[in-house]
C-alpha positions in Angstrom: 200.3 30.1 66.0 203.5 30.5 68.3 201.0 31.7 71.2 198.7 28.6 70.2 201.1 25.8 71.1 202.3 28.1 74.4 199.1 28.0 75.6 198.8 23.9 74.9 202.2 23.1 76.2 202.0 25.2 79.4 201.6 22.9 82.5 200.2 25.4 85.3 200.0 24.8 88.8 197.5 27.4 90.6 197.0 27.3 93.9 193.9 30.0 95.3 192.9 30.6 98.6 189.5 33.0 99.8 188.6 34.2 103.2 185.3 35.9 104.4 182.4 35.7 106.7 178.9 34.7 106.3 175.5 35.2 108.3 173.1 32.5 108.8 169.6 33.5 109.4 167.6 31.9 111.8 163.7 31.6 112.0 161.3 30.5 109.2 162.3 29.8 105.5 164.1 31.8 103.3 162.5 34.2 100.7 163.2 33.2 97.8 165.5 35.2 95.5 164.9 37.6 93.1 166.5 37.3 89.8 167.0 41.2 88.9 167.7 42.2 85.3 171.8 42.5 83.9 172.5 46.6 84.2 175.1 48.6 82.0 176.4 52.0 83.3 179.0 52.3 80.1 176.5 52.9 77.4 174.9 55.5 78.5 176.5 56.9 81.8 174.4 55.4 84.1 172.5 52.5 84.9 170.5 51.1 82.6 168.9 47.7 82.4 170.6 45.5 79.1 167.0 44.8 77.9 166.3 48.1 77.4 169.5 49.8 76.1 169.0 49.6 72.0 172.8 48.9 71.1 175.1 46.1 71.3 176.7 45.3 74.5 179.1 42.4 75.6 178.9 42.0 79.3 181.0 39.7 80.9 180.9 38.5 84.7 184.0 37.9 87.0 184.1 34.3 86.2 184.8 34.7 82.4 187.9 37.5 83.3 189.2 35.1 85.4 190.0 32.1 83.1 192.3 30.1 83.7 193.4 29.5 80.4 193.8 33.8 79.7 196.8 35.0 81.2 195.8 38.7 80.8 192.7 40.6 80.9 192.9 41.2 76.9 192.7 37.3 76.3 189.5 37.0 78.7 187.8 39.8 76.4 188.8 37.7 73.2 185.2 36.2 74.0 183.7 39.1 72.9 183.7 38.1 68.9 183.5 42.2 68.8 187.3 42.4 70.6 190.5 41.8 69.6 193.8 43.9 69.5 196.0 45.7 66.5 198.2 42.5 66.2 197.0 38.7 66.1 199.3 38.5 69.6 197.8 39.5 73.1 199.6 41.5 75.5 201.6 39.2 76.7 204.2 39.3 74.5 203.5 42.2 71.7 205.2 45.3 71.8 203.1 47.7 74.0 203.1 50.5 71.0 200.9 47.7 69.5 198.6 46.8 71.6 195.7 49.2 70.4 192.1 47.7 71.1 189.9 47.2 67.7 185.6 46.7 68.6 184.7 44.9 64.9 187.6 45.4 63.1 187.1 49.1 63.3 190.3 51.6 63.1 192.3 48.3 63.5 196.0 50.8 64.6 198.7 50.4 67.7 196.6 53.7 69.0 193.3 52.9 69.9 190.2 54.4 68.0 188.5 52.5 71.2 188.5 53.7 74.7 189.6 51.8 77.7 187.8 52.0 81.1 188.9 51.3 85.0 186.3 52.6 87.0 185.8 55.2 84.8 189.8 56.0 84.7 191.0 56.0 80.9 194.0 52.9 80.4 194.5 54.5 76.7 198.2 55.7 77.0 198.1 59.7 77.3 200.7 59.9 74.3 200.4 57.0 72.3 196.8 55.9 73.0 198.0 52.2 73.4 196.5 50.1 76.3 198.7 48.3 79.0 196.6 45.7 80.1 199.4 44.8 82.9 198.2 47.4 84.9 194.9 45.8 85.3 194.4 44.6 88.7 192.6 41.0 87.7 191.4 39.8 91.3 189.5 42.7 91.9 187.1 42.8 88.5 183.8 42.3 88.8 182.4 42.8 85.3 183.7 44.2 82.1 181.0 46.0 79.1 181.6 46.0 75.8 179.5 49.0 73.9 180.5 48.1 70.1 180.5 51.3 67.1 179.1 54.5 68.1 176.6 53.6 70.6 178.6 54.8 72.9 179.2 58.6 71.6 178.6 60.1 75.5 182.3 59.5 75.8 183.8 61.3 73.0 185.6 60.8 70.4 188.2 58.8 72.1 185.2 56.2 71.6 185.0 56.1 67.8 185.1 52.6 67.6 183.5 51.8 70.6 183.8 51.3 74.5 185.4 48.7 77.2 184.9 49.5 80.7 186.3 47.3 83.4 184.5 47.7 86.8 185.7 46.6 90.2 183.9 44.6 92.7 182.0 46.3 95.6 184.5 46.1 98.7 183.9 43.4 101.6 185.5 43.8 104.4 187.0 40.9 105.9 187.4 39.1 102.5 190.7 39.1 100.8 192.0 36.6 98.4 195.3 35.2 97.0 196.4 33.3 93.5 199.8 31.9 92.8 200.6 30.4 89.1 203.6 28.4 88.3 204.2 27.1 84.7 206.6 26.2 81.5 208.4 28.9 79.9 209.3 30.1 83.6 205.8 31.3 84.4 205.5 32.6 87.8 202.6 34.5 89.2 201.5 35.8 92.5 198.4 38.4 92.9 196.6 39.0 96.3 193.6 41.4 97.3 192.4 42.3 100.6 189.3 44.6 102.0 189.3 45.6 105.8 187.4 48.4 107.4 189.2 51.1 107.7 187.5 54.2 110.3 184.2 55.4 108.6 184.9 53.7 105.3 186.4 50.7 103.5 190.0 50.1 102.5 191.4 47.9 99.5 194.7 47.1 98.9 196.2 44.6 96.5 199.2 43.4 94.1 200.7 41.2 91.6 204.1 40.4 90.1 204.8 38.5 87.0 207.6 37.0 85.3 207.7 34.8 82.2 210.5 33.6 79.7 208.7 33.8 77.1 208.5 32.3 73.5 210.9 32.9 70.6 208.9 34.9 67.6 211.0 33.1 65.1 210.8 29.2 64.4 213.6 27.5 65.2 214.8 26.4 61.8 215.4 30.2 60.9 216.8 31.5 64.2 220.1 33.2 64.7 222.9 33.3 67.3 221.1 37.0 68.2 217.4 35.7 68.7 216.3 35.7 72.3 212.8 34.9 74.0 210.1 37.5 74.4 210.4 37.7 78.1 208.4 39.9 80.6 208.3 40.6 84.5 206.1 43.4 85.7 204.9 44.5 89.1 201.8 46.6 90.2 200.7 47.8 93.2 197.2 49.5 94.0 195.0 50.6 97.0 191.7 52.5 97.6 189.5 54.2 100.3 186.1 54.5 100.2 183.4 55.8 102.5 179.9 57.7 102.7 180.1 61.7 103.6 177.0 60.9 104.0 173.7 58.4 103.4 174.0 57.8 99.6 176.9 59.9 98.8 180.0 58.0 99.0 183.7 59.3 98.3 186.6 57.1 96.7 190.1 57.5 96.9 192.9 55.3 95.2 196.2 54.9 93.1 198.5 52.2 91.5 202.3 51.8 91.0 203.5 49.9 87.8 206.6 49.0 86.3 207.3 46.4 83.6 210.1 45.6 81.5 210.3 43.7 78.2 212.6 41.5 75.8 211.7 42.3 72.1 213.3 38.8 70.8 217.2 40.3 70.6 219.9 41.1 73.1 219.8 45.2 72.3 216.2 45.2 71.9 213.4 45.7 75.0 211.1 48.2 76.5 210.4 49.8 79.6 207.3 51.4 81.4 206.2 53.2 84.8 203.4 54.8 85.8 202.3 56.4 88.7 198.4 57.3 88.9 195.9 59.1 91.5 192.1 59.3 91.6 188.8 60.4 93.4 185.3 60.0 92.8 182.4 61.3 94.5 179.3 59.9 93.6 175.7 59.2 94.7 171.9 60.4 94.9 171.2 64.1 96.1 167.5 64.4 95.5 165.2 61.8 94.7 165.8 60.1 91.6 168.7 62.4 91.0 172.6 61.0 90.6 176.1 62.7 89.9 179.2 61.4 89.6 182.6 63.2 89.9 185.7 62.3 89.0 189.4 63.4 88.7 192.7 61.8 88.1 196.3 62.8 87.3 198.8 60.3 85.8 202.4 60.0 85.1 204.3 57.6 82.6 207.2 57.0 81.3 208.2 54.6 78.6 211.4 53.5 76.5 212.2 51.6 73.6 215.0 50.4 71.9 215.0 49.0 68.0 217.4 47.5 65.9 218.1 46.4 62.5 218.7 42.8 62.2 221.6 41.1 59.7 220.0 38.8 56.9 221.6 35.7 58.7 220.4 36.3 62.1 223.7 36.4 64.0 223.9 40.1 64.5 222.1 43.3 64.8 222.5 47.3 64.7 220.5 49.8 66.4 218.3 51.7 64.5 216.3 53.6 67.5 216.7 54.2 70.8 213.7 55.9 72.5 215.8 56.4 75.6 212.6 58.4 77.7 209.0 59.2 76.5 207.2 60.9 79.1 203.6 61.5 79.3 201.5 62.9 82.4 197.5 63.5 82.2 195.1 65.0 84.6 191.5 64.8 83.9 187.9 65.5 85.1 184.5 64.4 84.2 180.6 65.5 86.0 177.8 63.4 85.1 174.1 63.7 86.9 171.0 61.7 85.9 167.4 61.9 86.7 164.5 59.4 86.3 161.5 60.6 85.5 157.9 59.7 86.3 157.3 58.1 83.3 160.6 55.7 84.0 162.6 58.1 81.1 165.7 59.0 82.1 167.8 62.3 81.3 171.8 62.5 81.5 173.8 65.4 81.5 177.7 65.5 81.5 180.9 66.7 80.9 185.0 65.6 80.4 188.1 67.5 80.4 191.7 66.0 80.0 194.8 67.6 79.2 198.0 65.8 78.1 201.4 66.6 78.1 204.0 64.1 76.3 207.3 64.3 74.5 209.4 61.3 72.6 213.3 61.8 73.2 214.9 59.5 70.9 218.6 59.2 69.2 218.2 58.0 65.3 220.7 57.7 62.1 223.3 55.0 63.9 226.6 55.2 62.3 229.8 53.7 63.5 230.2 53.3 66.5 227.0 55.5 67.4 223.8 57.5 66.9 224.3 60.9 64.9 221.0 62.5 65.4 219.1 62.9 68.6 215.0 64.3 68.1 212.6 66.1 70.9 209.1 65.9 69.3 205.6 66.3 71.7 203.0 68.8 73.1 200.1 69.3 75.5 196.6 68.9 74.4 194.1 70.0 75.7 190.1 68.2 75.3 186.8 68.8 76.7 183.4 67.9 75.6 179.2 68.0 77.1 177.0 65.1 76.1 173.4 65.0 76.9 171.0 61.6 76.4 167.3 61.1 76.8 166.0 57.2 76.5 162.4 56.3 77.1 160.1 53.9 76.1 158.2 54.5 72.9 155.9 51.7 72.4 
């Protein structure tokens, strides 16, 4: 209800600006267009049209994830009636250890029983399974898919409860575009996005910071000298190459910088994360009617969190946790190739790898004037898995 009456009594001032170039043809009249059918690459690994995929997919255009009223990427997917998050609150102001993704109310937990797509790149935290949606870059989406339940099983079981990809727009150099936001609550926002041609290929380069105030979590008639907002600032950072090795086979480079930093509602509590990420993907046709895709990626995270124990009277606290450094790193690989067949079936074969490495350092059992106990829990796990789909047309 708190986020409700934000939302209402925010006064936003955005301000948008978008450069590019068109061609004007010159001769007789125009051919008219061609309305071609919605695809979905999420479902099934490649590109399938919607009408003909049997399962239940959300697909939602760049216009929708750019809202106005949706401050972050996981409010735009609240119109999906099959999305919503572990806790009522978006990301905007819940803890990040809650912010697991639910598809129909399935495995509703702060680590996702869903999978979380960028390009193809998991967002699931490597240790928790959480989802930062800060880290999205929000200019650059094009489309986001929804595959609800276990329709979409070719991802593994990180996908129990279903699938969210995000995908980028296709680069166009000589376009770029920038959005400031200024509101209540000390709302500031500035995002930009640029593609130029860079040598044989494409570059993209972009970046946001963010910084609200926040809302307090507690009405005001039951608030104590100790209760603070639930502020946030965050900045990202994130470019990518991409060009053809040769006709139809193009290569993409890229990587992102993040850091955000959090109020939980009182003066010892907060949170802190990083990341540092890396990818490549090589895709495109090699025979006739013949696809692959290959991808890799390495990531690197650290996170922190502090917890306390609040007096019944809300005018002081004591620590109860501090989870002074939790590091996770993840590297990962996937293969995919497709083939059409005469008939219009179409065959896909695949496989993923990831391995995870993550540790929790905390200091517990707070007594006097400080914490008695110090833990070091984690491991490294290690995943793979081969899928293999057929669809054609029955009847």
């Amino acid at each position: 209800m708190a986020g409700f009456w934000y939302r209402k009594g925010m006064v936003a001032v955005v301000v948008g600006l978008g450069m590019g170039a068109a061609g004007f043809a010159s001769g007789g009249p125009a051919e008219p267009a061609v309305a071609l059918p919605p695809m979905v690459v999420t479902a099934s690994r490649a590109p399938v049209a919607l009408e003909r995929l049997p399962l239940a997919v959300d697909r939602l255009e760049g216009a929708a994830l750019e809202a106005p009223t949706a401050l972050t990427v996981d409010d735009a997917l609240r119109v999906s009636p099959a999305f919503s998050l572990f806790r009522r609150t978006g990301s905007l102001t819940a803890h990040p250890t809650a912010q697991g993704v639910s598809l129909r109310g399935i495995g509703p937990s702060g680590a996702s029983r869903s999978l979380v797509l960028l390009d193809g790149l998991p967002l699931n935290d490597p240790f928790g399974g959480w989802v930062a949606w800060s880290k999205v870059p929000r200019l650059s989406l094009g489309t986001a898919e929804i595959v609800r339940g276990g329709g979409s099983a070719v991802w593994g079981s990180a996908a129990i409860g279903g699938t969210v990809q995000l995908l980028s727009r296709p680069m166009s150099p000589g376009t770029g575009r920038v959005l400031g936001e200024a509101g209540s609550a000390g709302l500031a926002r500035v995002e930009m996005l640029g593609d130029v041609s860079a040598g044989q290929g494409r570059l993209r380069a972009g970046g946001r910071w963010f910084r609200t105030d926040g809302w307090h979590a507690i009405r005001e008639d039951q608030r104590g000298g100790i209760d603070r907002r639930l502020d946030s600032r965050h900045w990202l950072a994130h470019a990518a190459w991409e060009g053809e090795l040769r006709e139809g086979m193009v290569l993409r480079i890229g990587g992102r910088a993040f850091d955000e930093r959090r109020g939980n509602g009182t003066p010892y509590t907060g949170n802190t994360s990083e990341e540092a990420a890396a990818h490549f993907a090589l895709a495109g046709e090699v025979a006739p009617d013949v696809t692959v895709q290959i991808l890799g990626y390495g990531q690197r995270q650290r996170f922190a969190s502090r917890f306390s124990s609040v007096a019944a009277d809300r005018e002081s606290e004591r620590p109860a946790l501090d989870q002074h450094d939790v590091p996770a790193d993840a590297w990962g690989a996937s293969a995919v190739a497709s083939w059409r067949h005469p008939d219009g079936a179409l065959t896909t074969l695949g496989g993923d790898w990831r391995a995870v490495s993550g540790e929790t350092r905390e200091d517990y059992f707070y007594s006097g004037s400080g914490f008695l106990r110090r833990r070091h829990a984690g491991g490294d796990q290690w995943t793979g898995g081969l899928f293999a789909a057929h669809q054609r047309d029955i009847g």
